[in-house]
VOPAGU-2260 file (C-alpha; in pm, 1 decimal, decimal comma):
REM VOPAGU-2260
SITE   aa  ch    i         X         Y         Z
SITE  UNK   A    0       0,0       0,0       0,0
SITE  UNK   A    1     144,6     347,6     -57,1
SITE  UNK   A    2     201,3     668,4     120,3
SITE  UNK   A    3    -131,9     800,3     206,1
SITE  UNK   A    4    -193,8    1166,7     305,3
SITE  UNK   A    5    -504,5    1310,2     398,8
SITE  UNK   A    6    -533,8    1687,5     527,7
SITE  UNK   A    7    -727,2    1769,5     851,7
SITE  UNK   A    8   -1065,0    1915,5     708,8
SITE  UNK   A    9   -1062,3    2268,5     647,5
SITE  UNK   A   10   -1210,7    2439,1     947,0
SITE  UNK   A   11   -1002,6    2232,6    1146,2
SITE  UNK   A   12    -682,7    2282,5     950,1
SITE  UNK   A   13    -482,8    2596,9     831,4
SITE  UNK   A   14    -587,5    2753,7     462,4
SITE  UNK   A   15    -260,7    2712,3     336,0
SITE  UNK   A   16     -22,1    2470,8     350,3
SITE  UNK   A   17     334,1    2416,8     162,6
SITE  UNK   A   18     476,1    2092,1     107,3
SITE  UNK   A   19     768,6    2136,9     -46,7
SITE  UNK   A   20    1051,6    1862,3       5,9
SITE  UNK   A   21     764,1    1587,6     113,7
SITE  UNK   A   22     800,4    1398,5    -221,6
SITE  UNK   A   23     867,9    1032,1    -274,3
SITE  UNK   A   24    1221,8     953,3    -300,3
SITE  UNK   A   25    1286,3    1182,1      19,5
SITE  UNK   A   26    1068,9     942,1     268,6
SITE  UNK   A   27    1146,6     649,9     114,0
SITE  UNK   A   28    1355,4     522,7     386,6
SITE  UNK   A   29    1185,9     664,5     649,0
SITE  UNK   A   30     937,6     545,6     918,0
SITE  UNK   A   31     627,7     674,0     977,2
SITE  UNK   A   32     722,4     818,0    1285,3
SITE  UNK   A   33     975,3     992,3    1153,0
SITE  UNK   A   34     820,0    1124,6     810,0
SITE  UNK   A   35     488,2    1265,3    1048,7
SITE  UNK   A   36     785,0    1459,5    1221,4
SITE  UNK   A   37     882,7    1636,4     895,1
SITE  UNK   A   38     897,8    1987,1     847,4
SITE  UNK   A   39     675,9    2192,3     633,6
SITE  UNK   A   40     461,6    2525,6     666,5
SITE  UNK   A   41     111,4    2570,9     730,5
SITE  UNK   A   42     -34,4    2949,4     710,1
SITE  UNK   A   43     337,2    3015,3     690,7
SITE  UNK   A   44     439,5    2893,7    1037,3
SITE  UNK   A   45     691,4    2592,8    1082,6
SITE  UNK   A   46     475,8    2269,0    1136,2
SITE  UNK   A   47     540,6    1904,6    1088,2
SITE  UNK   A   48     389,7    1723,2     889,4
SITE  UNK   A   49     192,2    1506,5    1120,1
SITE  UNK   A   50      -2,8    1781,7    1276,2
SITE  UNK   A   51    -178,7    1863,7     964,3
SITE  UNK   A   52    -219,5    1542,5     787,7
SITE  UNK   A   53    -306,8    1173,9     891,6
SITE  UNK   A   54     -62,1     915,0     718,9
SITE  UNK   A   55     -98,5     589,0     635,4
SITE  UNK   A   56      65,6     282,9     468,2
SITE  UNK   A   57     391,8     231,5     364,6
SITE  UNK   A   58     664,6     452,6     160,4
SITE  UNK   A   59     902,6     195,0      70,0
SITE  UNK   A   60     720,8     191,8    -301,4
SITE  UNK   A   61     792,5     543,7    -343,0
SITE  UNK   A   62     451,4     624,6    -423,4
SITE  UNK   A   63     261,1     896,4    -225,9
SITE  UNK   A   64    -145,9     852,4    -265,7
SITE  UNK   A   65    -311,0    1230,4    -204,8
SITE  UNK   A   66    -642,6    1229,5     -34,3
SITE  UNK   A   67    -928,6    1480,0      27,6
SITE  UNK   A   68    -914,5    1842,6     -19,0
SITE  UNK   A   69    -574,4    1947,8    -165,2
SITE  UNK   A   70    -658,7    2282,8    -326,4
SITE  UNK   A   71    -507,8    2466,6     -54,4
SITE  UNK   A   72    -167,4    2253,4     -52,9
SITE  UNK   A   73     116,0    2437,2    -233,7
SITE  UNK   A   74     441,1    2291,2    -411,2
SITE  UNK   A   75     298,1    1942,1    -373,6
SITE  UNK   A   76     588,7    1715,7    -555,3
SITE  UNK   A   77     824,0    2023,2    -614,3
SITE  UNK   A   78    1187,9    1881,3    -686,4
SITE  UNK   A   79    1035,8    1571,8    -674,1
SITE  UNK   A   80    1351,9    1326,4    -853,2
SITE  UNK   A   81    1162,7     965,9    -873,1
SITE  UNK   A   82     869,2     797,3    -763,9
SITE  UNK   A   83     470,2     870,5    -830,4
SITE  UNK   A   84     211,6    1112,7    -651,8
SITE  UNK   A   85    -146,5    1098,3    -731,5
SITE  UNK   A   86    -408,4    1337,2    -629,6
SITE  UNK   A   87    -742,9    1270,4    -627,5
SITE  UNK   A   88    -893,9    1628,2    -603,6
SITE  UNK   A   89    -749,5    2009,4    -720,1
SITE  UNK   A   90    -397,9    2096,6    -611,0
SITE  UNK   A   91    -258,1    2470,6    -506,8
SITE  UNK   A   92      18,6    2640,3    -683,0
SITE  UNK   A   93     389,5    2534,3    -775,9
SITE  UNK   A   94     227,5    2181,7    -805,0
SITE  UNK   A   95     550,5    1956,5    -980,7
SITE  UNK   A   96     776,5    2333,5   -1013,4
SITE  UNK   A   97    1110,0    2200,6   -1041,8
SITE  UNK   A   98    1090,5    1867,9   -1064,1
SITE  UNK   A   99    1305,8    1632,3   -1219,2
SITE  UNK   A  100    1181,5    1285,1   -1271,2
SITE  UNK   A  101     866,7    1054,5   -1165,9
SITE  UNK   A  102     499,1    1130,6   -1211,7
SITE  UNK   A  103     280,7    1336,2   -1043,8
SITE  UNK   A  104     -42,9    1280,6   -1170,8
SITE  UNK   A  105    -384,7    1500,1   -1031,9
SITE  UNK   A  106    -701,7    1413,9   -1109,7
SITE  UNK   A  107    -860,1    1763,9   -1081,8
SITE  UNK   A  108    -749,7    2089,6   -1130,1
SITE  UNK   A  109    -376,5    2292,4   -1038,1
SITE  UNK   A  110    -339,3    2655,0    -970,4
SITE  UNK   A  111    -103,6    2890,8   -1116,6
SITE  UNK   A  112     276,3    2758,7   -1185,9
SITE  UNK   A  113     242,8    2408,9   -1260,8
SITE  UNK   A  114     550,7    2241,4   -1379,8
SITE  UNK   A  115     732,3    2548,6   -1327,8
SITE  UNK   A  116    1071,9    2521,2   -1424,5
SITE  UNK   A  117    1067,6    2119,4   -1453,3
SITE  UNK   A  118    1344,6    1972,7   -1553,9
SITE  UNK   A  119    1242,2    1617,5   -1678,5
SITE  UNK   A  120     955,9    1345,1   -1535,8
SITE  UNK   A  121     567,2    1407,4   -1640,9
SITE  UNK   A  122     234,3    1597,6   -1487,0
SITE  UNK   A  123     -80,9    1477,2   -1571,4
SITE  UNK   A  124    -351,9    1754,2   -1490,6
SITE  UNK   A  125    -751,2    1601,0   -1580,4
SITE  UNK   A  126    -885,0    1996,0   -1511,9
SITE  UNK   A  127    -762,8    2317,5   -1575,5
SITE  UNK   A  128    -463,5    2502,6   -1474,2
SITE  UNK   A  129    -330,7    2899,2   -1406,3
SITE  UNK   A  130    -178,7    3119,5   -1526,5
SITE  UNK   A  131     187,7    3024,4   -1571,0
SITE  UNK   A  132     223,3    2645,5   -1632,8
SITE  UNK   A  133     610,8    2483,0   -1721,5
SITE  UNK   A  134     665,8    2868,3   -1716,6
SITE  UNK   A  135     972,0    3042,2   -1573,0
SITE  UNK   A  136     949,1    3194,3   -1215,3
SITE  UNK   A  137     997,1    3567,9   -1176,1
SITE  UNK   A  138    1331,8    3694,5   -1225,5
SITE  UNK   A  139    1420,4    3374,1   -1433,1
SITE  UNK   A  140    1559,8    3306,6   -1803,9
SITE  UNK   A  141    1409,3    2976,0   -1854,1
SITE  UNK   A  142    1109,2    2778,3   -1797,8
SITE  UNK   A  143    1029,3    2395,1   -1828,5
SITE  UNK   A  144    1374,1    2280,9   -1952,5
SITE  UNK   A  145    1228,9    1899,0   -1967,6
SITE  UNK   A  146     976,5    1676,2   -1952,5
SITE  UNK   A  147     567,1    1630,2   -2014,6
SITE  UNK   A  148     337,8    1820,1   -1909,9
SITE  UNK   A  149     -47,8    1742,8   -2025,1
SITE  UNK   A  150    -335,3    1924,1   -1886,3
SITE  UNK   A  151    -659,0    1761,0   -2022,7
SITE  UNK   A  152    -853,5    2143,2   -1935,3
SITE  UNK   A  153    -798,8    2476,7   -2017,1
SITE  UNK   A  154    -480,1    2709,6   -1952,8
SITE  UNK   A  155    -411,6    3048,8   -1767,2
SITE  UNK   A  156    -236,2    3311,2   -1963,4
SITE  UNK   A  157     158,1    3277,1   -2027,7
SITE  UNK   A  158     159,5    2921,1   -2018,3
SITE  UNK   A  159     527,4    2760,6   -2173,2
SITE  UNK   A  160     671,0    3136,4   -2098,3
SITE  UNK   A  161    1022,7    3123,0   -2121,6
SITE  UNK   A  162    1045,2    2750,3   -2196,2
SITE  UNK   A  163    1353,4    2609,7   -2263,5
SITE  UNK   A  164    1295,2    2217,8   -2336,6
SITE  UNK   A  165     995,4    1965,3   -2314,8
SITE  UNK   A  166     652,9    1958,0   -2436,9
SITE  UNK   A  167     329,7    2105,0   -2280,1
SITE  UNK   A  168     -21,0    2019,2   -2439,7
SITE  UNK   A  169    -296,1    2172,2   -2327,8
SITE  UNK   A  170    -648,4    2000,3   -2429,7
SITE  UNK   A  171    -877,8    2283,3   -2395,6
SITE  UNK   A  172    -803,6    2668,1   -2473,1
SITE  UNK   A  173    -468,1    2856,3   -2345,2
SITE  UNK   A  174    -482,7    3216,7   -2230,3
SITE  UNK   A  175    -299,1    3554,0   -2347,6
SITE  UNK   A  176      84,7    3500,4   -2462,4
SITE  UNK   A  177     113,6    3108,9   -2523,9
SITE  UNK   A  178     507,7    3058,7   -2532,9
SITE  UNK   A  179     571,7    3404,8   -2450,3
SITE  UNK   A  180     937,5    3389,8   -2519,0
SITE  UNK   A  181    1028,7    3042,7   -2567,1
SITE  UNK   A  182    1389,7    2953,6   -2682,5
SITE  UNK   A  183    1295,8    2605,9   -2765,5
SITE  UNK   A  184    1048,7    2317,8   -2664,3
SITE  UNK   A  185     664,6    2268,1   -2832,5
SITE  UNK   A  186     368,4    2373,3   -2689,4
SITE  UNK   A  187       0,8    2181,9   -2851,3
SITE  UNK   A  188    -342,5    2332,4   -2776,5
SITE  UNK   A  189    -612,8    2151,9   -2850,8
SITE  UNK   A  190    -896,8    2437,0   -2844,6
SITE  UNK   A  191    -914,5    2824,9   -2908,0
SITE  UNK   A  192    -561,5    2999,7   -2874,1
SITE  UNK   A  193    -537,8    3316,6   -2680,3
SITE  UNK   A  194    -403,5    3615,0   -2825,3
SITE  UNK   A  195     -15,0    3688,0   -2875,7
SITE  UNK   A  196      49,8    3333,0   -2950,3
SITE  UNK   A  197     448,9    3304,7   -2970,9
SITE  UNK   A  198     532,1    3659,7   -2910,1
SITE  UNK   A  199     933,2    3727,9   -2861,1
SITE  UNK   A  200     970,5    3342,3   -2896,6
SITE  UNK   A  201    1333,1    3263,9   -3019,0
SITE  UNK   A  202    1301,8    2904,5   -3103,9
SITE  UNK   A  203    1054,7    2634,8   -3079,0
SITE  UNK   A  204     698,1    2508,5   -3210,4
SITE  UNK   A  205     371,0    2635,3   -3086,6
SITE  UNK   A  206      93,8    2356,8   -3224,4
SITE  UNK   A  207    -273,5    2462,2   -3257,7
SITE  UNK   A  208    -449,3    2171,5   -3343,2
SITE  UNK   A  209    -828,3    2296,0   -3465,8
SITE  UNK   A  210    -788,7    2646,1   -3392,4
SITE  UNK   A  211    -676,0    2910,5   -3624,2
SITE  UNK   A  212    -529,4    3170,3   -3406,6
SITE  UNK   A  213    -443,5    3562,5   -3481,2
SITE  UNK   A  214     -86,1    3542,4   -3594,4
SITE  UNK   A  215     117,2    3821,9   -3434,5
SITE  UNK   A  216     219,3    4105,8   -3713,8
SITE  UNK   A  217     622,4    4028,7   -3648,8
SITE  UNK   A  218     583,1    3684,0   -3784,0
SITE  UNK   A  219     622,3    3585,6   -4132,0
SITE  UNK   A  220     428,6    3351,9   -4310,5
SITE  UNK   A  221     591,1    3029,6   -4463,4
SITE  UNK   A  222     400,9    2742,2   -4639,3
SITE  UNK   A  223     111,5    2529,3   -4648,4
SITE  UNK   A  224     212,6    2185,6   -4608,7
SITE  UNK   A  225     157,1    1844,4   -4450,2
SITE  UNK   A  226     431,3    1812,8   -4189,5
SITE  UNK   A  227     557,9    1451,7   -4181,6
SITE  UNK   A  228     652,0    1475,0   -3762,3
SITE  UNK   A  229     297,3    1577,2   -3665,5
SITE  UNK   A  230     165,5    1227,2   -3678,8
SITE  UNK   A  231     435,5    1123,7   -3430,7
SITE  UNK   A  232     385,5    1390,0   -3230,8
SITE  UNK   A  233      29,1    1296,2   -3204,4
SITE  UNK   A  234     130,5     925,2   -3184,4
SITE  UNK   A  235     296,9     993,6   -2904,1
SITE  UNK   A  236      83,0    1250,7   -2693,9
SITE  UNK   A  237    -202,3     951,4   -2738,9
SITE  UNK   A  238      41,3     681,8   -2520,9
SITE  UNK   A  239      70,7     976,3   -2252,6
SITE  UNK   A  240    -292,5     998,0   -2260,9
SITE  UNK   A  241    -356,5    1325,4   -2447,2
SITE  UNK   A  242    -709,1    1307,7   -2576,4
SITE  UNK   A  243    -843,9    1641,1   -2744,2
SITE  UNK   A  244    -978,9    1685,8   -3048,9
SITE  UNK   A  245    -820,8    1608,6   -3342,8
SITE  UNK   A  246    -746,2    1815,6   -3705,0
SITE  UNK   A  247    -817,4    1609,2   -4007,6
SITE  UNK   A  248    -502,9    1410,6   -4098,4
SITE  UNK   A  249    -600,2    1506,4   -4455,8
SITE  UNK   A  250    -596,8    1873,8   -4453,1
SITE  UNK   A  251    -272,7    2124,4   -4514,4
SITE  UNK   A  252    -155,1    2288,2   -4239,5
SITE  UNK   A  253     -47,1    2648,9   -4225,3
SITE  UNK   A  254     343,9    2741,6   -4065,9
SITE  UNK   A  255     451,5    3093,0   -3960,0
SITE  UNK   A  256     811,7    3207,7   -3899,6
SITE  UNK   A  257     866,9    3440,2   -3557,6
SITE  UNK   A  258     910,4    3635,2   -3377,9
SITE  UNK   A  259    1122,0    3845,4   -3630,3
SITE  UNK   A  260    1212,4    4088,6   -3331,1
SITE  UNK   A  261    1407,0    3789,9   -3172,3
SITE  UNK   A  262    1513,9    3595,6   -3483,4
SITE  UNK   A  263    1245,3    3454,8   -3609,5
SITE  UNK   A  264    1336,8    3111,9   -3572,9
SITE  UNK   A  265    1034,1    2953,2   -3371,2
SITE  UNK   A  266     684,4    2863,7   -3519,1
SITE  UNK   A  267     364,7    2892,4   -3548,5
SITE  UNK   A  268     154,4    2585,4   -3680,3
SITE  UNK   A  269    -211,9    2574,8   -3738,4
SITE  UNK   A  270    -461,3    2427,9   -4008,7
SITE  UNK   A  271    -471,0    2631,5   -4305,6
């Protein structure tokens, strides 16, 4: 049996708690003793973890099983390395921000910063996420440098901002400034695409897969052809359990070069 936290209720409980470090690979070896007596924050006061969640089963399997109300928990799995963490409700922000390797997979939604800065493993969101997701944090060059992310919902605004490496699909719509400033990795969207699509992107592939989005006026447009990759792309986003709606294998697809300002070496790819 794995891991198995499960917050206080809230009006017994504090509104916001932060477990960053408490990730699978880091209890491992620990008994449960000793991983209740683990430090994290709750309303941003020291706590352990103990006092604000009741554990059960056994962390040898590195899996941690997340149960109950978890949208006020905060950098659930960040820097996780290895191992597995699955949530059965919503999740707060920094969900999976830096991680590394293993899988944290939530069945409802995440708040803003998903994935932030994630260097390799996979996030599986079923909902929505904010604003942010496998984006950089403030005051940093790169985001996700790594990875899969798939969120099987809608996006906030800037999500892929900055990214570096990886791939993020996103089955619903995404928000304002998709890959805002990537230097390389893809980004898919499966529904409408928000406005300013790719701005100041450097390198890398922004996918809209039904949608045909406002192309920013520093792009240039290329041609109208039938890339040979996007079937493996696809391919492959179907094994990770990427499920939106799908373009007509058929039809010619439309590229555009940007953003000239910043080289114009990423691109924009949409039906034509």
């Amino acid at each position: 049996m794995p891991l198995v936290l499960t917050p206080l209720p809230i009006d017994r409980g504090p509104l916001s708690i932060d477990l960053c470090g408490i990730v699978p690979h880091a209890v491992r070896d620990l008994d449960r003793a000793a991983i209740a007596r683990l430090p994290i924050r709750a309303d941003g006061r020291p706590a352990q973890l103990g006092e604000i969640f009741e554990l059960a089963g056994d962390p040898t399997d590195e899996v941690i099983e997340c149960r109950g109300d978890f949208s006020r928990v905060h950098s659930l799995g960040a820097a996780m390395a290895s191992g597995r963490i699955d949530v059965a409700s919503d999740v707060g922000r920094h969900a999976g921000a830096g991680m590394a390797g293993g899988i944290v997979a939530i069945a409802g939604s995440a708040g803003d910063w998903l994935a932030a800065e994630m260097t390799g493993g996979e996030v599986r969101v079923g909902g929505s996420v904010g604003h942010n997701a496998a984006a950089a944090l403030p005051g940093s060059q790169f985001g996700m440098r790594g990875g899969l992310v798939i969120v099987g919902g809608s996006a906030g605004p800037l999500a892929g901002a900055r990214m570096r490496r990886g791939m993020l699909a996103i089955g619903g719509d995404s928000g304002e400034a998709a890959g805002f400033e990537m230097r390389a990795g893809t980004v898919v969207i499966g529904g409408s695409v928000g406005p300013r699509a790719g701005m100041g992107m450097r390198r890398g592939s922004v996918i809209a897969l039904t949608d045909r989005p406002t192309v920013p006026p520093t792009f240039r447009r290329g041609a109208t052809w039938q890339p040979a990759f996007l079937p493996l792309l696809l391919r492959r986003l179907d094994r990770a359990g990427f499920a939106p709606a799908r373009p007509s294998p058929c039809g010619p697809w439309q590229h555009w070069h940007g953003d000239a300002l910043t080289g114009g070496r990423g691109e924009l790819l949409f039906p034509a």
